[in-house]
N, C-alpha and C positions, 0 to 999 in steps of 0.2 A: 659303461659303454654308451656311447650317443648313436644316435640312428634316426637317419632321414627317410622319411618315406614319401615319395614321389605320385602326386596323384595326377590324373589325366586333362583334371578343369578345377578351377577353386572351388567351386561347388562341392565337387565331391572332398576336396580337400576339408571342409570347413564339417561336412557329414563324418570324416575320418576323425579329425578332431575331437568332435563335439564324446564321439562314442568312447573314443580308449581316454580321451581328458576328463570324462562324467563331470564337466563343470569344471574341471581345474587347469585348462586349456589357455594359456595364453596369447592375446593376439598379437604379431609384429608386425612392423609394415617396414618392407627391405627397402621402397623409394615410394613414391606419390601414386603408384599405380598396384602396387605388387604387396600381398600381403601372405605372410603364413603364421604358422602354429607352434608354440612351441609346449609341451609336457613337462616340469622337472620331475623326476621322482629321484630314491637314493640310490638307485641302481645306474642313474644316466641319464640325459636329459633325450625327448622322443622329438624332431622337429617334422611338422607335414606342412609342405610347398606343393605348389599345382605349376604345372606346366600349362599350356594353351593350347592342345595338341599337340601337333609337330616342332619341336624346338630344334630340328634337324631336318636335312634334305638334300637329294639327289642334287649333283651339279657334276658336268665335263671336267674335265681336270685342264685342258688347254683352254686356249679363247676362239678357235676356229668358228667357223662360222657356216661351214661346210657340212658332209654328209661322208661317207659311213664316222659316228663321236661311237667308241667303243669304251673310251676310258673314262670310269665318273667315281664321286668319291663322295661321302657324307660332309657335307661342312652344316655348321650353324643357319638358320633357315632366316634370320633377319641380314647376315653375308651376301645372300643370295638375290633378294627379291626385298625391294623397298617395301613392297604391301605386309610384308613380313618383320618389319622393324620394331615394331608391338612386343613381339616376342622375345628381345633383348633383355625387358629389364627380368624376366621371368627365369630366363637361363643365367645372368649374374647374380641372382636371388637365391638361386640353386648352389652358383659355385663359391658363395660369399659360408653360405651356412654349412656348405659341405667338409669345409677343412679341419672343421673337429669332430666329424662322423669317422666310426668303424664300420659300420653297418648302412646298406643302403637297401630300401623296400621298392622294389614295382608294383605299386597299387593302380596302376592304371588299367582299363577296363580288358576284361581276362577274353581276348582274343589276341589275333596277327597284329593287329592294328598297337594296339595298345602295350603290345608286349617291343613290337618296333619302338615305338614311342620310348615307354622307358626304361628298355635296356641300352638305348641312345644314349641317352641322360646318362646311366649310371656308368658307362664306356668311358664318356667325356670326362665326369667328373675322377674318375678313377684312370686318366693317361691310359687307357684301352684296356687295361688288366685288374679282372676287378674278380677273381677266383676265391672265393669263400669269404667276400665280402658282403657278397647280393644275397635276396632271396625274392620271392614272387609271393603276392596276396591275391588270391582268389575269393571273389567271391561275387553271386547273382543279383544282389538288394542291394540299395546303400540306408538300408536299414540299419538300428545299434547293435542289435542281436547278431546279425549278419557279419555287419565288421570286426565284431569282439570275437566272432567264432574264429573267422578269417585272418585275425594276427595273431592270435592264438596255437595258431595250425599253418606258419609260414612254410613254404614250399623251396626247393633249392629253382632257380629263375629257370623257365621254359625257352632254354635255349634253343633247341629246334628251329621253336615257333618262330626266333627270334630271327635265324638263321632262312626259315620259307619267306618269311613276310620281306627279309631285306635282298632279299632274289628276285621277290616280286617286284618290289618298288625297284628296283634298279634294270632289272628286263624291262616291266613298262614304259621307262624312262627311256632307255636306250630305243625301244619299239616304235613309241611316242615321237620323240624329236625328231629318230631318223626317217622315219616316212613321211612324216610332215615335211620336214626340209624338201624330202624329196619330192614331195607333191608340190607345193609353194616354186619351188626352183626348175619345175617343167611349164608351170606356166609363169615365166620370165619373160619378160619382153611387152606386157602388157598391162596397164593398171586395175591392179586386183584389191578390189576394198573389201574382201569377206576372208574370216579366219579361213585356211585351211589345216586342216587335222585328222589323220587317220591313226591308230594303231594295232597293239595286240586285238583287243577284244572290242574296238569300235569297229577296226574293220568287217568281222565276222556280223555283226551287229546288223551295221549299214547291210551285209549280204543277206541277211533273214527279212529284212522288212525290204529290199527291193526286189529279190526274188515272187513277195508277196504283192507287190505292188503288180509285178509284171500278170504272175496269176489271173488279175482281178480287172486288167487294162484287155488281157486277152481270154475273157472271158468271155462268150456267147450266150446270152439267156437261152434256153427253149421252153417254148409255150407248150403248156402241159393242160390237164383238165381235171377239175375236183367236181365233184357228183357230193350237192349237198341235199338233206331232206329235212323240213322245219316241223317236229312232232312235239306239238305240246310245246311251243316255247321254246323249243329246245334244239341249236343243230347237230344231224346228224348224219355223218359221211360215209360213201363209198366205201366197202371193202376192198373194193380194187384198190383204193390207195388214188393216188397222182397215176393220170392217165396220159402216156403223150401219143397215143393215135387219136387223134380227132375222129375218124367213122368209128372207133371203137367207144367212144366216148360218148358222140350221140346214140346210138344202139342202144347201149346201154340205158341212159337217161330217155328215151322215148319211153323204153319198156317199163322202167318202174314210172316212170309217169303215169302211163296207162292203167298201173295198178295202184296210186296214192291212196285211193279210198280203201282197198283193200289190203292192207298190210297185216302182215302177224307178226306176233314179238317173235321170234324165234330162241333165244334166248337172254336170261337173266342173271348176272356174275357178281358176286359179294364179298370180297378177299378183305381180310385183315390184318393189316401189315406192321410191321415194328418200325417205328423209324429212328434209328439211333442217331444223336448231339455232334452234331462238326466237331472236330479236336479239338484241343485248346491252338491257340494261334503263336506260328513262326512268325520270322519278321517278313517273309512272302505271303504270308495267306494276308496277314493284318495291314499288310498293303492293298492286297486285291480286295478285300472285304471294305475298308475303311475310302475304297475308292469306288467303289459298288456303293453302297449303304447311305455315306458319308459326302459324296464326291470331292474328297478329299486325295491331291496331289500326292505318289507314294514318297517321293522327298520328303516334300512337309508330311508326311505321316510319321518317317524317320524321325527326323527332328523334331516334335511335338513327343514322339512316344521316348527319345532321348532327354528331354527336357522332364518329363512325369518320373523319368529311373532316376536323375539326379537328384530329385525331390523326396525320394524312397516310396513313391506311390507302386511305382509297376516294377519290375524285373528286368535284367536287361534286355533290350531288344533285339540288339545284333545276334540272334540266335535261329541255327535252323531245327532246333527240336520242337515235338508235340507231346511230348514226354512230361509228368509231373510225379517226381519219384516221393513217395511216401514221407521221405526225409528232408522234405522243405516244411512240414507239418503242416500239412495240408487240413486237420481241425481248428487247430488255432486260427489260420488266416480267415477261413469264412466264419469263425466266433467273431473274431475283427473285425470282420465286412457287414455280421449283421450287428454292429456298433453303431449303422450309418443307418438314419432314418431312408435314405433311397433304395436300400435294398437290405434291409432288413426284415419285410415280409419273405424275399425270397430265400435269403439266406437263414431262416427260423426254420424253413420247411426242410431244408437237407439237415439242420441240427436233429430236427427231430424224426426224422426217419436212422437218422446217421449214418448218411449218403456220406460218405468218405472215399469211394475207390472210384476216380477220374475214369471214362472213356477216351483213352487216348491216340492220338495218330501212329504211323508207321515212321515218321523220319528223328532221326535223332540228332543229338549234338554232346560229343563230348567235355564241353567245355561250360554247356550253361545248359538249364532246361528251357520248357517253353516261357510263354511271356505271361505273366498271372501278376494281379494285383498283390500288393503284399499286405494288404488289410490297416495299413497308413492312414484314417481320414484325410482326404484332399482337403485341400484349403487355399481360397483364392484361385482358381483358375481361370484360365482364359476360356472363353466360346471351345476356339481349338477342342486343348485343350480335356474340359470338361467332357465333350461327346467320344471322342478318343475314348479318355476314362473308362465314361460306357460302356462301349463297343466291348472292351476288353475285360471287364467286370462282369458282365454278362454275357461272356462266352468263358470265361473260368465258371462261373457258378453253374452255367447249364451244360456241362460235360458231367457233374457229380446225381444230374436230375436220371429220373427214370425217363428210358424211351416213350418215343409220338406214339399212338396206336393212329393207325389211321386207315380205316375203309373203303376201299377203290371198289368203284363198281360199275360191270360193262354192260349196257343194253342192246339189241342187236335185233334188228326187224327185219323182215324180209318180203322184198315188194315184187309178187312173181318172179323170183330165184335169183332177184338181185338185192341184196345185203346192205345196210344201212348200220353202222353201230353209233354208239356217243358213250363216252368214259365219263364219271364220277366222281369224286373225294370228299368225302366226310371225317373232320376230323374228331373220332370219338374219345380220344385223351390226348390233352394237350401235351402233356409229359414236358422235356425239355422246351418247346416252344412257349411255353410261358415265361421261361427266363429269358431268353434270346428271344426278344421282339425284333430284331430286325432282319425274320425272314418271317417265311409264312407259307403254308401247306394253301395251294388254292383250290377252295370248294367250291362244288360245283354238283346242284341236285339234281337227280334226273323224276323227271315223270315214273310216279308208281305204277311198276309194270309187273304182268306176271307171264309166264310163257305160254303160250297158247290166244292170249288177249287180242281182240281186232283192236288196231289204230289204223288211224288216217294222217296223212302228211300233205298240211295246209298249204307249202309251197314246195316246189321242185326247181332244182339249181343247177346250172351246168356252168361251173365259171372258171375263164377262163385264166389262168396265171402265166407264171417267168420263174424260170429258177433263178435264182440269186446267187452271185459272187463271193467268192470267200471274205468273212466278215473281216474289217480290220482291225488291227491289232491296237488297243489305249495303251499308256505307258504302263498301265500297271500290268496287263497282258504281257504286255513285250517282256518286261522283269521276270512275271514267271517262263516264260520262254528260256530266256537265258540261263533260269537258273534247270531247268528241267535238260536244257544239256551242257549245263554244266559249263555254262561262260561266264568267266567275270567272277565276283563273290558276295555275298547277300551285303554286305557293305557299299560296296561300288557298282552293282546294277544300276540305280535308280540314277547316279550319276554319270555314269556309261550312257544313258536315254538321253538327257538333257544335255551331254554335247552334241548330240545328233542335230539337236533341236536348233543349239547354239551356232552353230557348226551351217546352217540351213539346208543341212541334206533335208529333215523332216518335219510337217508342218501336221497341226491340226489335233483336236483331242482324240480324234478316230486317225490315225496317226497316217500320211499321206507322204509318199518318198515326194522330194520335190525335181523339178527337170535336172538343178543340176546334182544336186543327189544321187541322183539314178546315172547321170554323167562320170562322176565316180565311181562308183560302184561297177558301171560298166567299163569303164576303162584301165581298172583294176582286174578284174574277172575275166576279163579276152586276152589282157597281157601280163597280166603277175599275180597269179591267181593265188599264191601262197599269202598274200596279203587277208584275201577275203574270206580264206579258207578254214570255218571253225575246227576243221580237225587240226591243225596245226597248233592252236588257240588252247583246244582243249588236250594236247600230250602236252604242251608247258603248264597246265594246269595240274598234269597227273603229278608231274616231274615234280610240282613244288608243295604237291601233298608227300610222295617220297620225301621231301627234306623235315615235314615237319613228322611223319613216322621214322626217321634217323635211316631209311630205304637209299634215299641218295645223299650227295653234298651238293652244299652250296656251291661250291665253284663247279662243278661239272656241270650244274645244271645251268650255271650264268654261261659256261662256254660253250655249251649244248644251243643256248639261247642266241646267243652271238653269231654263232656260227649257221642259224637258219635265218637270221634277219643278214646278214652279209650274203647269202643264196637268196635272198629276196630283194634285194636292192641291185642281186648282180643284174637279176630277171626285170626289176625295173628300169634302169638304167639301158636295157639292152631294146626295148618299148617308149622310149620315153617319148621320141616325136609321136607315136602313136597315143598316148595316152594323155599328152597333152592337146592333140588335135582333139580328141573326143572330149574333154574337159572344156574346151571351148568353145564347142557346138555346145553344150550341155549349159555354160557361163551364160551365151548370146543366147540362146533360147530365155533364159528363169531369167535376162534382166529387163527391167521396169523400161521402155523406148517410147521418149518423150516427143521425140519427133525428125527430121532430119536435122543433120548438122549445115549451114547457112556454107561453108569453107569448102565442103568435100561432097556431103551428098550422104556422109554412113551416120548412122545412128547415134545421136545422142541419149545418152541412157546414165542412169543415177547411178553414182559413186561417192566410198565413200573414203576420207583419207583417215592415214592413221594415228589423227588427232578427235576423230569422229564427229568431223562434220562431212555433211553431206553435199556433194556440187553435180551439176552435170557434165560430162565429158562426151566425147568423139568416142564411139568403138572403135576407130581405127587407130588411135593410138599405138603405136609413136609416131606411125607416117602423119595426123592430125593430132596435133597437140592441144584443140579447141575445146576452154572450158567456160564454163558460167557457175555464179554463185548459186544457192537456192537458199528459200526460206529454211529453217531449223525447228525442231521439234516442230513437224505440219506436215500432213500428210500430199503429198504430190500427184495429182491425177491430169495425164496429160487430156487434152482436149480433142489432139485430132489437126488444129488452126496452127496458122501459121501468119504472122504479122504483117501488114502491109508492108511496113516501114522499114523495122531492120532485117524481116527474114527471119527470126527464129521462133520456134514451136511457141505457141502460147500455153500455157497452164493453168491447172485450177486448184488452190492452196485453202486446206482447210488445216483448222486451226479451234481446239479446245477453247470455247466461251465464244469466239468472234463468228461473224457472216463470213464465209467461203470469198474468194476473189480470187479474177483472174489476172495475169499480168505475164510477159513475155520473157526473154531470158536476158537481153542485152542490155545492160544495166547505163549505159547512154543512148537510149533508146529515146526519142521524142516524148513515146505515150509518157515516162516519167517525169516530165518537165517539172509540172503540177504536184508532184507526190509528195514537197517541202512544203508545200501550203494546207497539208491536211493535218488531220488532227492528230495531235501524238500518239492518244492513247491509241486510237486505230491503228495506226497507218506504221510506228516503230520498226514492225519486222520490215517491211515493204521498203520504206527508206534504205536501213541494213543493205540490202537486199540492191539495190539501186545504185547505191554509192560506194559500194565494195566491190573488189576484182577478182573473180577466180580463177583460182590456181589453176596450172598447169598439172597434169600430174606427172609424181615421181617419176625418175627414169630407174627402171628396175636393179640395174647395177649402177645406180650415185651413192656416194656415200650417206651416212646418217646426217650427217652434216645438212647438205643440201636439201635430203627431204624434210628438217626442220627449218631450213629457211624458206622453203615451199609450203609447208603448213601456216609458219607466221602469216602467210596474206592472205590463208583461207580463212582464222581462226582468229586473227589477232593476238594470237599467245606464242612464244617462241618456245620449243622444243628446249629442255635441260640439252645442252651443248655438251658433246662427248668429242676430244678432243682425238682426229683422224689423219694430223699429220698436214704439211704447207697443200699438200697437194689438193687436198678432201677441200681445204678452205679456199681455196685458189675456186674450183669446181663454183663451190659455193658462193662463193661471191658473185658468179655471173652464170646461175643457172640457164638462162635463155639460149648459151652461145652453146650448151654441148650439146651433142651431135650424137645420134643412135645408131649403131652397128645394124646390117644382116640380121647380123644373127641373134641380135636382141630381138628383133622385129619379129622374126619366126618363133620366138620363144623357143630355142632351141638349147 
């Protein structure tokens, strides 16, 4: 019997290989890109081919181009999307080898994701009916141990899983496009150069961070009062705590004033406390930690700690357990670990106590444990990388260490009946903190006191502060946010965040909603509020846990879905002049205004088209159709000025390696006369710049047609021509002569 087994990346394909072939692995290579495995033995021949991810994907099944797309279907993911054409020769690779298989493996990596992935494949290959064909290989490592154990012990395929995950990707999809459209299509009528994108769980998303935004914009400090006293070097505060009566404040501070000289300890506190090992790390903690510690980005934390699992150093990461069950052989790995000169002092010390039983967290994961080195020597890493490594190596080995001991302890004086303390910590056994160097218990000695003792307090303090705004959220924050109620999936958080980002609702590593951001979100939340509304978010999340506990189906749960984004689009649709008005105060606020327009009087302001280059345009647009080129990659600061000669804003263009310069917008402007006679290497962009015309922008209902003949004179490159029928080209050919409706104008 022959049997294909399907892995998720070549990588892992070549690890799958390497273990069940012990050396007798053949390599083939199906074309110039694509290679796989092949096994003989006398029972069958075993072949392993890697897929690239997704060799399939969500698409509409009509061409519309409109809003409410209910109907979608899987096709081949290079069909769909040109960036996606890579993955052809991997899926013919697949269907070339697969015609003399019986048997087909999903070794692809043991979640939703992966179980989508290739029971894709094996659907495909097997015309959709592939019943006691398949089976499923689980497993945490791609370890040899691991894999041998894993095909060893095939499973019948986690169709459930296969059944939630392709709910999800197909709700998303349908959620995705059609709010977008419907966002993008309320503001019609205007040239709009920024993605627009809302859906399931961006929309909830965008509502968490600009609810927090609002919080923190309507926040009022109040000045409050700390009562400090300087003993010995040392400060020591108020009992009262943060005072906000000012008379009560200084009263107070007069009085122990009066008595600095005269203080008594009044008491003395010495606790010893246990401080037990952080868990070992999900893939949210080792986000937030590795972005803490590390300041490392939690995407590229993903990816970096996906790159070390392919390699068999760490475990999978896509996991939300803190769990290390006995039966990963948890002696063996740190014998392994202390293999490594790097941590082989540490890991000798739990051999020889024979620390074995982990401290472990509360959350779980049925499908993999926590994330722990698998005792691999690493070899060759990157920076990345290698601290990653760390991070994680030394929080598996210090969950098996004994508890911190650590001694807190409170001193408390009292200066004629007003009370002064200062806290303590002395760390009397390091315990686990000696494996995990990247925290640390802060000590802090106090002055030897005993109760009864006179002290004196060399300075007295009455100072005055501001409460502080609710702090803001970093991305890695935001990820556990969502995942603490349960939005999104520890896969897709961190990519949930960075279309925000992409998207320019949010700016900044202390993460800041932006004007039109918050334009969204509110124009959402006052008229369609089921969009932004995580509880909506989070029952299609319950619904598609039901599918993979076999609690619900698939399809009720996709018509369940259907049927609450058609009640969401009735609600937007029924708001829409409303919510595109507010989308455009929110547009005209957040855009960059270079200065007036020379034609009309309204705002020229930077745009960008969607060949991405950048020009200035008219906000009045369509009633002013007035554009100019600008320089490219250069950052654009208007000045304020405005030209003698032709009238338009003058600007100030800076530009990586060159002197900053200014220069106006009107590209047959006088000042240019001169700009042919300067020197190339200078002056190139400026020329460009000079002697080129821009574009007009698109009109929001012309065809594709037209807006690629309108990009050719911003860009110089012509749009791939998609062919729209006499009429489209008729348009096209003389973009200047058409003429804007009403109702285009009002974006209506």
């Amino acid at each position: 019997m022959n049997t294909l087994i399907i892995a998720e990346k070549p990588s892992v394909a070549l690890r799958i290989a390497s273990a069940l072939g012990g050396g007798n692995q053949e390599k083939k290579q199906a074309s110039a890109r694509v290679n796989y495995y092949e096994i003989r033995e006398k029972k069958g021949t075993t072949y392993v081919a890697a897929a690239v991810g997704h060799l399939f994907t969500i698409r509409q099944k009509d061409k519309s181009r409109g809003y409410p797309v209910l109907e979608v279907e899987w096709a081949p993911s290079h069909t769909v999307s040109q960036a996606s054409a890579f993955t052809k020769g991997y899926l013919d690779a697949l269907v070339s080898i697969s015609k003399g298989c019986q048997l087909f493996v999903n070794a692809c990596d043991y979640d939703i994701e992966g179980t989508v992935i290739g029971t894709n494949i094996i659907k495909f290959l097997n015309q959709g009916s592939f019943e006691g064909r398949a089976k499923r290989m689980k497993f945490s490592t791609t370890t040899t141990e691991d894999l041998l154990a894993a095909y060893s012990s095939l499973t019948s395929l986690d169709i459930n899983n296969f059944y939630a995950g392709e709910a999800r990707h197909m709700l998303d999809w349908l959620w995705g496009i059609n709010l977008s459209r419907a966002l993008t299509n309320a503001l019609v009528g205007r040239s709009f150069s920024r993605s627009l994108s809302i859906g399931r769980v961006q929309g909830p998303a965008l509502a968490i961070l600009s609810r927090h935004e609002s919080a923190i914009e309507k926040f009022v400090p109040k000045p409050f009062w700390r009562l400090i006293a300087n003993i010995g070097g040392v400060e020591f505060s108020s009992t009262r705590g943060d005072i906000f009566d000012r008379a009560v404040a200084e009263q107070a501070h007069l009085k122990a004033k009066k008595a600095a000289r005269s203080g008594t300890v009044d008491g003395v506190e010495a606790v010893e406390r246990k401080v037990n090992p952080y868990p070992p790390f999900d893939l949210t903690s080792l986000q937030l930690e590795s972005s803490r510690a590390l300041h490392m980005d939690p995407s590229r934390t993903l990816a970096v700690a996906q790159s070390l699992y392919e390699r068999s150093y760490i475990s999978y990461p896509r996991t939300s357990s803190q769990k290390l069950p006995p039966s990963l052989g948890l002696p063996r790995i740190i014998s392994d670990i202390a293999k490594n000169p790097v941590y082989e002092r540490l890991a000798k010390k739990l051999i020889q106590r024979k620390s074995y039983s982990p401290k472990e967290g509360a959350k779980s994961d049925e499908a993999h444990p926590s994330i722990f080195p698998t005792g691999v020597r690493p070899a060759e890493l990157s920076a990345e990388e290698a601290r990653l490594y760390d991070i994680i190596t030394k929080r598996f080995l210090s969950v098996f260490a004994e508890p911190a001991t650590v001694v807190r302890m409170k001193v408390t004086v009292d200066f004629a009946g007003e009370k002064y303390s200062a806290n303590g910590a002395r760390v009397a056994n390091p315990g686990w903190l000696e494996f995990y160097d990247y925290t640390k218990v802060e000590e802090r000695e106090l002055p030897p006191m005993s109760r009864g003792d006179r002290v004196a307090a060399s300075a007295m303090e009455m100072k005055q502060m501001e409460t502080q705004p609710p702090k803001r959220y970093s991305k890695a924050t935001m990820i556990a946010e969502l995942e603490k109620r349960n939005l999104g999936t520890k896969a897709t958080r961190a990519s949930i965040v960075d279309t925000l980002f992409k998207r320019n609702y949010i700016e900044g590593s202390s993460i800041r909603v932006t004007k039109f951001g918050m334009s969204v979100y509110e124009a959402l939340e006052n008229n369609c509020k089921m969009i932004v509304d995580e509880a909506t978010t989070r029952r299609l999340e319950e619904d598609m846990e039901g599918i993979s506990k076999g609690s619900r189906s698939e399809a009720e749960v996709i018509e369940e879905g259907k049927n609450m984004l058609l009640e969401a689009l009735k609600a937007f649709d029924e708001h829409k002049l409303q919510i595109a008005e507010a989308m455009r105060k929110g547009l005209y606020e957040s855009e960059t205004v270079l200065g007036r327009c020379p034609k009309d009087g309204g705002n020229l302001v930077i745009r960008r088209s969607r060949a991405g280059k950048f020009f200035a345009a008219c906000a009045n647009y369509p009633k002013c159709t007035n554009t100019y080129s600008l320089p490219q990659k250069a950052r654009i600061v208007p000045t304020g000025e405005t030209c003698e000669h032709c009238k338009t804003p003058i600007i100030k263009v800076f530009r990586s390696g060159r002197k900053p310069f200014q220069m106006d917008l009107d590209p047959n402007c006088v000042t240019k006369k001169d700009w042919q006679n300067r020197g190339a290497a200078e002056d190139t962009a400026e020329k460009d710049v000079a002697t080129q015309a821009a574009p007009r922008p698109p009109s929001p209902k012309a065809s594709d047609e037209e807006t690629r003949v309108i990009e050719k004179k911003a860009t110089g490159k012509r749009q791939p021509k998609i062919p729209r029928g006499a009429k489209a080209a008729k348009v096209a050919a003389k973009p200047k002569k058409r003429k804007h409706s009403k109702t285009e104008g009002d974006g209506a």
